[in-house]
C-alpha positions as CSV (number, residue, x, y, z in Angstrom):
1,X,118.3,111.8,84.9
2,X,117.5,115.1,83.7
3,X,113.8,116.2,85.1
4,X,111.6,119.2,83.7
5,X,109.2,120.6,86.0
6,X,106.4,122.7,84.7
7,X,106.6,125.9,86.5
8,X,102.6,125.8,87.8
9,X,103.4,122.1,89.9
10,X,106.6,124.3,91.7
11,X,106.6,125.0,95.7
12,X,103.3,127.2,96.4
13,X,106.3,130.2,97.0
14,X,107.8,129.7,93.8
15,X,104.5,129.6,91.7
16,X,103.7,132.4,93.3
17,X,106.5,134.4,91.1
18,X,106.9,132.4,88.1
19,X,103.3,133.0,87.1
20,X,101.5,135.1,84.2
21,X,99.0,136.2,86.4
22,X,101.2,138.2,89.2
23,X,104.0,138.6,86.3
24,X,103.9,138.1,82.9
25,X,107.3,138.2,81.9
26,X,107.9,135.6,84.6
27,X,106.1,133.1,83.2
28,X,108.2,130.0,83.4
29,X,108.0,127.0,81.1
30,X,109.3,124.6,83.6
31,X,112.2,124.5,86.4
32,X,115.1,121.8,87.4
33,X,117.7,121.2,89.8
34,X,120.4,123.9,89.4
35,X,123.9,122.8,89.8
36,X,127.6,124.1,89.9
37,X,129.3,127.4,90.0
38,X,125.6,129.0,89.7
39,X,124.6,128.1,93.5
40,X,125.1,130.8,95.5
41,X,128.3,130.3,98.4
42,X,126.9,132.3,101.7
43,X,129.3,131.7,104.1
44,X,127.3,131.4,107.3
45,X,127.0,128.5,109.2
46,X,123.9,129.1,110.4
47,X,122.8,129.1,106.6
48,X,122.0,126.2,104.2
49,X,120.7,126.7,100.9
50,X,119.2,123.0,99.7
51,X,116.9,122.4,96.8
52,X,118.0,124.4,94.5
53,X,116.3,125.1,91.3
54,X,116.1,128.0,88.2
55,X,113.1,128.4,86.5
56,X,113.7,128.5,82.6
57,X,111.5,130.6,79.7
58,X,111.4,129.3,76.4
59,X,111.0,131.2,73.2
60,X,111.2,131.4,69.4
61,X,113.9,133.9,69.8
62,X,115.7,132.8,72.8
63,X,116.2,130.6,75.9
64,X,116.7,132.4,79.4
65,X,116.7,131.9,83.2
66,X,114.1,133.9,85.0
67,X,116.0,133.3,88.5
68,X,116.2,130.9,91.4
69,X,114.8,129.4,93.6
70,X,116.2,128.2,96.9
71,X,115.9,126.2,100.3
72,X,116.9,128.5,103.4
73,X,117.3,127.1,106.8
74,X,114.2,124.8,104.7
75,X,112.3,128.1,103.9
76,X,111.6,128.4,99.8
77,X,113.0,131.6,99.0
78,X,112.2,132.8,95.3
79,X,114.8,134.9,93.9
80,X,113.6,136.4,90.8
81,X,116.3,137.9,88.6
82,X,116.1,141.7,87.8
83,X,117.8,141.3,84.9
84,X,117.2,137.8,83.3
85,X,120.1,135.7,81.8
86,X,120.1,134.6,78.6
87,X,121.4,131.4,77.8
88,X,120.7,130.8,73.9
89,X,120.0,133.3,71.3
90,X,117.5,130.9,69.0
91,X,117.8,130.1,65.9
92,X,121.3,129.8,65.9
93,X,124.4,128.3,63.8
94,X,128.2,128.2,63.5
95,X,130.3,131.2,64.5
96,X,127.0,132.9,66.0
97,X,127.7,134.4,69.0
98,X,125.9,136.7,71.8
99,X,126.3,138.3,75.3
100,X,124.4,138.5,78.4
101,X,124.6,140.5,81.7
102,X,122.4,139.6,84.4
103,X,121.4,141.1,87.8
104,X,119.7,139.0,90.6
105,X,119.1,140.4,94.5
106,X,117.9,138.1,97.2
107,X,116.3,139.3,100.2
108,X,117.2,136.2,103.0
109,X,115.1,138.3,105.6
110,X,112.9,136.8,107.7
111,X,115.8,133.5,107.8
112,X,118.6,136.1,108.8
113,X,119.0,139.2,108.3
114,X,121.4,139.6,105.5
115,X,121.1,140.1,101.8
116,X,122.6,138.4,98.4
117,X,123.2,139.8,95.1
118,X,125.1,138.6,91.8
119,X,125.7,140.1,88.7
120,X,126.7,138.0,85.6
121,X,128.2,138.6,82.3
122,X,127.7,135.4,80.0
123,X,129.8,135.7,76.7
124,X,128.7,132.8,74.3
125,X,129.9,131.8,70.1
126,X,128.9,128.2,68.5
127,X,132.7,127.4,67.7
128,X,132.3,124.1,66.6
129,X,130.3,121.9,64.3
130,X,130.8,118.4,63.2
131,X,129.8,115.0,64.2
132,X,129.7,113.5,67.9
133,X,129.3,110.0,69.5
134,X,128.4,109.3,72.7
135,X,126.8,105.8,74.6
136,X,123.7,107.6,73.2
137,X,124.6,107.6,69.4
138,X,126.2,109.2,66.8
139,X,124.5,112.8,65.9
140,X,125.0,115.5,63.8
141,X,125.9,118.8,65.9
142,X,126.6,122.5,67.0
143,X,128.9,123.0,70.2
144,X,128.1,126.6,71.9
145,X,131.1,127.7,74.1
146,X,130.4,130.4,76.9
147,X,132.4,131.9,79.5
148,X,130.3,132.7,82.2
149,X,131.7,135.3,85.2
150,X,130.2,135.5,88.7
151,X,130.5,139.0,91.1
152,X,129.0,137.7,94.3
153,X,128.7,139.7,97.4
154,X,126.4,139.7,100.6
155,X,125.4,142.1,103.1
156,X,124.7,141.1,106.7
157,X,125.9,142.7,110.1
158,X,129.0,141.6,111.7
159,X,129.0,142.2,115.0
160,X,130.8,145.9,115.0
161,X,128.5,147.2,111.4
162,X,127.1,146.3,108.1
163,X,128.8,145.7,105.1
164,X,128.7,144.0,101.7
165,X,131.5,141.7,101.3
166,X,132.5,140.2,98.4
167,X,132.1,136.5,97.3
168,X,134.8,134.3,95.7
169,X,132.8,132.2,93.0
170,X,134.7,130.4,90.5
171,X,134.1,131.4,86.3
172,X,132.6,128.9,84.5
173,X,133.6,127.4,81.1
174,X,130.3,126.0,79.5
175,X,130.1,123.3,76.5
176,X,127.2,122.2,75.1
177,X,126.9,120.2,72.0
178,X,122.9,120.4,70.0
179,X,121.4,117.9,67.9
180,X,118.2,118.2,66.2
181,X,115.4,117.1,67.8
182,X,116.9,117.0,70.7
183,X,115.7,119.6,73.9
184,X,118.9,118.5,75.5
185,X,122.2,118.9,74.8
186,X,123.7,115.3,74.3
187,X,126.6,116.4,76.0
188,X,127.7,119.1,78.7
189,X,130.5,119.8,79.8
190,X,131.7,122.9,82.8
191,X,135.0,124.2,83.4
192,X,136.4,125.5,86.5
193,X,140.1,127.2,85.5
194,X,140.5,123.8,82.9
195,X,139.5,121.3,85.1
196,X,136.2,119.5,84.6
197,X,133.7,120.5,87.2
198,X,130.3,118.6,85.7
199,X,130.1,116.5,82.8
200,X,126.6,115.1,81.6
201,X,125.5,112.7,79.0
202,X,122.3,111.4,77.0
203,X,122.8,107.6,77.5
204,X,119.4,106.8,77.0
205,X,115.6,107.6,75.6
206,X,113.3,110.0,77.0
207,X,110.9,108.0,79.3
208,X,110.0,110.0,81.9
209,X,108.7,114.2,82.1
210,X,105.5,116.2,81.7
211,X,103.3,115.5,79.0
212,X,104.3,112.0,78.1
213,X,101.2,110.4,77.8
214,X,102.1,106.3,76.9
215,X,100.3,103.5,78.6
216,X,101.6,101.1,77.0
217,X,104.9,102.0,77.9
218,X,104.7,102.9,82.0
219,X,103.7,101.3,84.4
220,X,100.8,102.1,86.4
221,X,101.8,103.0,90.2
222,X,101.2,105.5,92.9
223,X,103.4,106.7,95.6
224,X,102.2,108.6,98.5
225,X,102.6,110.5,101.2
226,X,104.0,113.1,99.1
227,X,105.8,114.9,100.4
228,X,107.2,112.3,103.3
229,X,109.4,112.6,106.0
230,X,109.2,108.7,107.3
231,X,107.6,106.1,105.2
232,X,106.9,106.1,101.5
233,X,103.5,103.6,100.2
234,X,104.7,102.0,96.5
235,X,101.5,100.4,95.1
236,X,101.9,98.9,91.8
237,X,99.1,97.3,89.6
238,X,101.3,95.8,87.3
239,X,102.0,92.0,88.8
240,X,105.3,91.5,86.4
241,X,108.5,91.7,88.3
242,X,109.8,94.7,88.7
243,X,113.3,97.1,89.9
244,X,112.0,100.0,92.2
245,X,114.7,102.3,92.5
246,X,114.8,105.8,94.5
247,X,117.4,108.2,92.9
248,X,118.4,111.4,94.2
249,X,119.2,114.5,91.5
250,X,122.5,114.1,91.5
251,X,121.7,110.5,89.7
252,X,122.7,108.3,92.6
253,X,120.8,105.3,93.7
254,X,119.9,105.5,97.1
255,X,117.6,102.1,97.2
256,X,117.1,99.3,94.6
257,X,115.2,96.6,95.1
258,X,113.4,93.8,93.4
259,X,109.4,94.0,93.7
260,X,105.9,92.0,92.4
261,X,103.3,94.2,92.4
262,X,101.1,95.2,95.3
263,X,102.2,97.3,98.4
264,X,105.3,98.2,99.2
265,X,106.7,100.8,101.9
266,X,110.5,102.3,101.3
267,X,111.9,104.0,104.6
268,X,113.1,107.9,103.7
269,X,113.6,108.6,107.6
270,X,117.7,108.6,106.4
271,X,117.7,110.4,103.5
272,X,118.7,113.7,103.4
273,X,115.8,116.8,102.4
274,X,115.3,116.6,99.1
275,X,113.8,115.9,95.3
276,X,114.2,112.0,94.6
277,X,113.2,110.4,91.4
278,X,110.9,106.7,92.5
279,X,111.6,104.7,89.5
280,X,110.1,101.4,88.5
281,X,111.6,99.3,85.3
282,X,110.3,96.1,84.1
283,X,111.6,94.0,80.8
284,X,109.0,96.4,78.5
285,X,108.2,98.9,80.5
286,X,108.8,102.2,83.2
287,X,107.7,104.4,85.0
288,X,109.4,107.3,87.4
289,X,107.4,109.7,90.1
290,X,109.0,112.7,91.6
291,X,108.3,112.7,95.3
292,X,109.6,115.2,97.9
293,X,111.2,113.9,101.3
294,X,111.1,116.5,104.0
Protein backbone atom coordinates (compact mmCIF):
# COMPACT_ATOMS: atom_id res chain seq x y z
CA UNK A 1 0.00 0.00 0.00
CA UNK A 2 1.35 3.06 -1.40
CA UNK A 3 -0.56 6.31 0.19
CA UNK A 4 -0.51 9.93 -1.20
CA UNK A 5 -1.10 12.61 1.15
CA UNK A 6 -2.08 15.96 -0.05
CA UNK A 7 0.33 18.33 1.38
CA UNK A 8 -2.53 20.88 3.10
CA UNK A 9 -3.93 17.54 5.48
CA UNK A 10 0.15 17.19 6.73
CA UNK A 11 1.14 17.70 10.63
CA UNK A 12 0.17 21.53 11.45
CA UNK A 13 4.46 21.89 11.43
CA UNK A 14 4.76 20.56 8.09
CA UNK A 15 1.99 22.57 6.41
CA UNK A 16 3.34 25.27 7.80
CA UNK A 17 6.39 24.95 5.13
CA UNK A 18 5.01 23.14 2.31
CA UNK A 19 2.47 25.89 1.67
CA UNK A 20 2.08 28.60 -1.22
CA UNK A 21 1.16 31.13 1.11
CA UNK A 22 4.54 31.29 3.45
CA UNK A 23 6.55 29.73 0.20
CA UNK A 24 5.59 29.35 -3.10
CA UNK A 25 8.11 27.25 -4.47
CA UNK A 26 7.30 24.95 -1.59
CA UNK A 27 4.12 24.08 -2.50
CA UNK A 28 3.79 20.37 -2.20
CA UNK A 29 1.35 18.20 -4.18
CA UNK A 30 1.24 15.56 -1.58
CA UNK A 31 3.72 13.64 0.90
CA UNK A 32 4.34 9.68 1.77
CA UNK A 33 6.30 7.59 3.98
CA UNK A 34 10.00 7.89 3.03
CA UNK A 35 11.94 4.83 3.16
CA UNK A 36 15.70 3.45 2.74
CA UNK A 37 19.11 4.88 2.33
CA UNK A 38 17.23 8.48 2.30
CA UNK A 39 16.44 8.46 6.22
CA UNK A 40 18.83 10.20 7.86
CA UNK A 41 21.38 7.78 10.49
CA UNK A 42 22.04 10.27 13.63
CA UNK A 43 23.83 8.31 15.90
CA UNK A 44 22.64 9.37 19.21
CA UNK A 45 20.78 7.40 21.48
CA UNK A 46 19.04 9.86 22.93
CA UNK A 47 17.57 10.53 19.28
CA UNK A 48 14.84 8.77 17.25
CA UNK A 49 13.67 9.95 14.11
CA UNK A 50 9.99 8.10 13.38
CA UNK A 51 7.45 9.13 10.88
CA UNK A 52 9.23 9.91 8.25
CA UNK A 53 7.93 11.47 5.17
CA UNK A 54 9.12 13.83 1.89
CA UNK A 55 6.93 16.06 0.49
CA UNK A 56 6.89 15.71 -3.51
CA UNK A 57 6.17 18.72 -6.29
CA UNK A 58 4.78 17.75 -9.46
CA UNK A 59 5.21 19.44 -12.74
CA UNK A 60 4.88 19.44 -16.53
CA UNK A 61 8.59 19.56 -16.73
CA UNK A 62 9.72 17.64 -13.80
CA UNK A 63 9.11 15.61 -10.61
CA UNK A 64 11.17 16.71 -7.29
CA UNK A 65 11.42 16.41 -3.56
CA UNK A 66 10.95 19.55 -1.63
CA UNK A 67 12.51 17.97 1.62
CA UNK A 68 11.55 16.00 4.69
CA UNK A 69 9.90 15.80 7.23
CA UNK A 70 10.66 13.98 10.48
CA UNK A 71 9.63 12.69 14.01
CA UNK A 72 12.36 13.82 16.80
CA UNK A 73 12.22 12.54 20.22
CA UNK A 74 8.05 12.74 18.75
CA UNK A 75 8.67 16.52 17.83
CA UNK A 76 7.74 17.13 13.82
CA UNK A 77 10.72 18.66 12.50
CA UNK A 78 10.33 20.05 8.86
CA UNK A 79 13.42 20.02 6.97
CA UNK A 80 13.04 21.89 3.84
CA UNK A 81 15.72 21.30 1.27
CA UNK A 82 17.86 24.29 0.13
CA UNK A 83 18.45 22.86 -2.94
CA UNK A 84 15.53 20.52 -4.06
CA UNK A 85 16.20 17.09 -5.61
CA UNK A 86 15.02 16.20 -8.71
CA UNK A 87 13.84 12.93 -9.28
CA UNK A 88 12.37 12.87 -13.02
CA UNK A 89 13.06 15.17 -15.83
CA UNK A 90 9.28 15.02 -17.59
CA UNK A 91 8.55 14.17 -20.53
CA UNK A 92 11.04 11.62 -20.94
CA UNK A 93 12.13 8.51 -23.14
CA UNK A 94 14.87 5.96 -23.87
CA UNK A 95 18.55 6.95 -23.38
CA UNK A 96 17.33 10.38 -21.77
CA UNK A 97 19.30 11.09 -18.96
CA UNK A 98 19.77 14.06 -16.22
CA UNK A 99 21.63 15.00 -12.99
CA UNK A 100 20.73 16.46 -9.78
CA UNK A 101 22.60 17.84 -6.69
CA UNK A 102 20.79 18.57 -3.70
CA UNK A 103 21.44 20.39 -0.40
CA UNK A 104 19.28 19.90 2.79
CA UNK A 105 20.30 21.45 6.58
CA UNK A 106 18.28 20.48 9.60
CA UNK A 107 18.27 22.43 12.59
CA UNK A 108 17.36 19.56 15.58
CA UNK A 109 17.51 22.51 18.15
CA UNK A 110 15.18 22.80 20.67
CA UNK A 111 15.30 18.36 20.71
CA UNK A 112 19.20 18.54 21.16
CA UNK A 113 21.40 20.71 20.31
CA UNK A 114 23.08 19.48 17.28
CA UNK A 115 22.66 20.00 13.62
CA UNK A 116 22.21 17.69 10.24
CA UNK A 117 23.12 18.33 6.80
CA UNK A 118 23.30 16.15 3.39
CA UNK A 119 24.27 16.91 0.16
CA UNK A 120 23.19 14.66 -2.77
CA UNK A 121 24.24 14.02 -6.30
CA UNK A 122 21.54 11.94 -8.22
CA UNK A 123 22.77 10.73 -11.71
CA UNK A 124 19.76 9.23 -13.71
CA UNK A 125 19.40 7.64 -17.81
CA UNK A 126 16.17 5.55 -18.98
CA UNK A 127 18.41 2.52 -20.14
CA UNK A 128 15.80 0.20 -20.83
CA UNK A 129 12.57 -0.16 -22.65
CA UNK A 130 10.58 -3.20 -23.45
CA UNK A 131 7.80 -5.20 -22.04
CA UNK A 132 7.33 -6.21 -18.19
CA UNK A 133 5.01 -8.58 -16.25
CA UNK A 134 4.32 -8.50 -12.93
CA UNK A 135 1.17 -10.11 -10.49
CA UNK A 136 -0.24 -6.80 -11.76
CA UNK A 137 -0.08 -7.46 -15.53
CA UNK A 138 1.70 -7.25 -18.46
CA UNK A 139 2.63 -3.42 -19.60
CA UNK A 140 4.39 -1.65 -21.93
CA UNK A 141 7.56 0.29 -20.27
CA UNK A 142 10.50 2.64 -19.69
CA UNK A 143 13.08 1.64 -16.76
CA UNK A 144 14.97 4.90 -15.34
CA UNK A 145 18.31 3.84 -13.58
CA UNK A 146 19.94 6.32 -11.03
CA UNK A 147 22.73 6.18 -8.87
CA UNK A 148 22.09 8.21 -6.05
CA UNK A 149 25.19 9.34 -3.47
CA UNK A 150 24.74 10.46 0.09
CA UNK A 151 27.50 12.98 2.17
CA UNK A 152 26.00 12.99 5.61
CA UNK A 153 27.51 14.70 8.53
CA UNK A 154 26.23 16.27 11.93
CA UNK A 155 27.35 18.72 14.26
CA UNK A 156 26.77 18.46 17.94
CA UNK A 157 29.18 18.95 21.07
CA UNK A 158 31.01 16.09 22.38
CA UNK A 159 31.89 16.59 25.62
CA UNK A 160 35.55 18.27 25.01
CA UNK A 161 34.13 20.73 21.64
CA UNK A 162 32.05 20.84 18.61
CA UNK A 163 32.52 19.28 15.52
CA UNK A 164 30.89 18.08 12.28
CA UNK A 165 31.47 14.47 11.79
CA UNK A 166 30.82 12.69 9.05
CA UNK A 167 28.03 10.10 8.37
CA UNK A 168 28.45 6.61 6.69
CA UNK A 169 25.18 6.32 4.49
CA UNK A 170 25.14 3.67 1.98
CA UNK A 171 24.73 4.81 -2.23
CA UNK A 172 21.70 3.90 -3.57
CA UNK A 173 20.99 2.07 -6.97
CA UNK A 174 17.36 3.10 -8.06
CA UNK A 175 15.08 1.05 -10.65
CA UNK A 176 12.02 2.10 -11.72
CA UNK A 177 10.05 0.71 -14.56
CA UNK A 178 6.87 3.47 -16.10
CA UNK A 179 3.85 2.52 -17.73
CA UNK A 180 1.30 4.80 -19.16
CA UNK A 181 -1.27 5.81 -17.12
CA UNK A 182 0.27 4.79 -14.39
CA UNK A 183 1.44 7.54 -11.38
CA UNK A 184 3.42 4.69 -10.01
CA UNK A 185 6.00 2.82 -11.09
CA UNK A 186 4.82 -0.85 -11.45
CA UNK A 187 8.01 -1.93 -10.16
CA UNK A 188 10.95 -0.54 -7.85
CA UNK A 189 13.62 -1.79 -7.09
CA UNK A 190 16.89 -0.19 -4.60
CA UNK A 191 20.34 -1.32 -4.50
CA UNK A 192 22.73 -1.20 -1.70
CA UNK A 193 26.48 -2.32 -3.25
CA UNK A 194 24.21 -5.10 -5.52
CA UNK A 195 22.13 -6.41 -3.01
CA UNK A 196 18.48 -5.62 -2.94
CA UNK A 197 17.56 -3.23 -0.18
CA UNK A 198 13.55 -2.56 -1.13
CA UNK A 199 11.63 -4.01 -3.77
CA UNK A 200 7.92 -2.86 -4.47
CA UNK A 201 5.19 -3.96 -6.72
CA UNK A 202 1.71 -2.98 -8.18
CA UNK A 203 -0.32 -6.16 -7.33
CA UNK A 204 -3.46 -4.55 -7.48
CA UNK A 205 -6.00 -1.55 -8.54
CA UNK A 206 -6.06 1.75 -7.08
CA UNK A 207 -8.81 1.82 -4.38
CA UNK A 208 -7.84 3.91 -1.87
CA UNK A 209 -6.09 7.98 -2.04
CA UNK A 210 -7.30 11.56 -2.23
CA UNK A 211 -9.76 12.44 -4.60
CA UNK A 212 -11.38 9.08 -5.26
CA UNK A 213 -14.85 9.86 -5.06
CA UNK A 214 -16.87 6.16 -5.69
CA UNK A 215 -19.76 5.23 -3.50
CA UNK A 216 -20.54 2.45 -4.95
CA UNK A 217 -17.39 1.12 -4.56
CA UNK A 218 -16.29 1.95 -0.53
CA UNK A 219 -17.74 1.35 2.05
CA UNK A 220 -19.13 3.86 4.32
CA UNK A 221 -17.34 3.97 7.88
CA UNK A 222 -15.71 6.29 10.38
CA UNK A 223 -12.91 5.78 12.62
CA UNK A 224 -12.19 8.00 15.51
CA UNK A 225 -10.33 9.26 17.87
CA UNK A 226 -7.90 10.37 15.45
CA UNK A 227 -5.22 10.53 16.36
CA UNK A 228 -5.40 7.74 19.34
CA UNK A 229 -3.17 6.55 21.75
CA UNK A 230 -5.58 3.70 23.41
CA UNK A 231 -8.72 2.68 21.79
CA UNK A 232 -9.82 3.08 18.18
CA UNK A 233 -14.15 3.43 17.47
CA UNK A 234 -14.76 1.38 13.90
CA UNK A 235 -18.44 2.20 13.04
CA UNK A 236 -19.53 0.78 9.80
CA UNK A 237 -23.05 1.39 8.16
CA UNK A 238 -22.65 -1.26 5.79
CA UNK A 239 -24.34 -4.56 7.54
CA UNK A 240 -22.54 -7.12 4.85
CA UNK A 241 -19.68 -9.03 6.38
CA UNK A 242 -16.78 -7.55 6.41
CA UNK A 243 -12.40 -7.95 6.99
CA UNK A 244 -11.18 -4.95 9.09
CA UNK A 245 -7.65 -4.89 8.86
CA UNK A 246 -5.07 -2.24 10.51
CA UNK A 247 -1.71 -2.08 8.39
CA UNK A 248 1.22 -0.36 9.24
CA UNK A 249 3.38 1.56 6.16
CA UNK A 250 5.67 -0.87 5.82
CA UNK A 251 2.45 -3.13 4.54
CA UNK A 252 2.30 -5.43 7.51
CA UNK A 253 -0.86 -6.51 9.12
CA UNK A 254 -0.94 -5.74 12.53
CA UNK A 255 -4.85 -6.82 13.21
CA UNK A 256 -7.47 -8.68 10.96
CA UNK A 257 -10.53 -9.50 11.99
CA UNK A 258 -13.86 -10.52 10.67
CA UNK A 259 -16.75 -7.82 11.40
CA UNK A 260 -20.85 -7.03 10.72
CA UNK A 261 -21.41 -3.76 10.75
CA UNK A 262 -22.01 -1.52 13.72
CA UNK A 263 -19.41 -0.54 16.48
CA UNK A 264 -16.33 -1.89 16.86
CA UNK A 265 -13.25 -0.80 19.15
CA UNK A 266 -9.55 -2.10 17.95
CA UNK A 267 -6.93 -1.66 20.97
CA UNK A 268 -3.65 0.49 19.56
CA UNK A 269 -2.26 0.80 23.31
CA UNK A 270 0.69 -1.87 21.65
CA UNK A 271 1.33 -0.52 18.62
CA UNK A 272 4.30 1.36 18.08
CA UNK A 273 3.85 5.64 17.04
CA UNK A 274 2.88 5.74 13.86
CA UNK A 275 0.77 6.12 10.38
CA UNK A 276 -1.52 2.88 10.05
CA UNK A 277 -3.81 2.26 7.14
CA UNK A 278 -7.71 0.89 8.77
CA UNK A 279 -8.87 -1.02 6.01
CA UNK A 280 -12.28 -2.60 5.44
CA UNK A 281 -12.94 -5.25 2.36
CA UNK A 282 -16.16 -6.86 1.61
CA UNK A 283 -16.94 -9.31 -1.53
CA UNK A 284 -17.75 -5.81 -3.84
CA UNK A 285 -16.47 -3.35 -1.98
CA UNK A 286 -13.53 -1.27 0.24
CA UNK A 287 -12.65 1.17 1.93
CA UNK A 288 -9.19 2.38 3.89
CA UNK A 289 -8.85 5.48 6.49
CA UNK A 290 -5.50 6.73 7.55
CA UNK A 291 -5.44 7.20 11.29
CA UNK A 292 -2.50 8.34 13.46
CA UNK A 293 -1.65 6.31 16.79
CA UNK A 294 0.35 8.34 19.18
Amino acid sequence: IDTFYTAPNAFSTYGFVYNSFLSPNYQADYFNTLTGSAIPEIPLDIITIDNPVYFTKNSSSSSQILGLGLGINGVEVPAKADTTDIIYELPFEFNDSWDSTSYLFLDINPVYDAKFKRHQSRSSIVDGWGQITTPFGTFDALRVKSEVVYTDSIYFDLGFGAAWIELPTPSDTEYTWWTNNNKIPVLKIVTQSGIASLIEYRDREIVIGAGVDDSNKELGFSVYPNPTHQALNIECSDKSNTILEMIDMNGRVMDRRDIVGGKHVLDVEDFEPGTYAVKLISDTKTSTKIIFVK
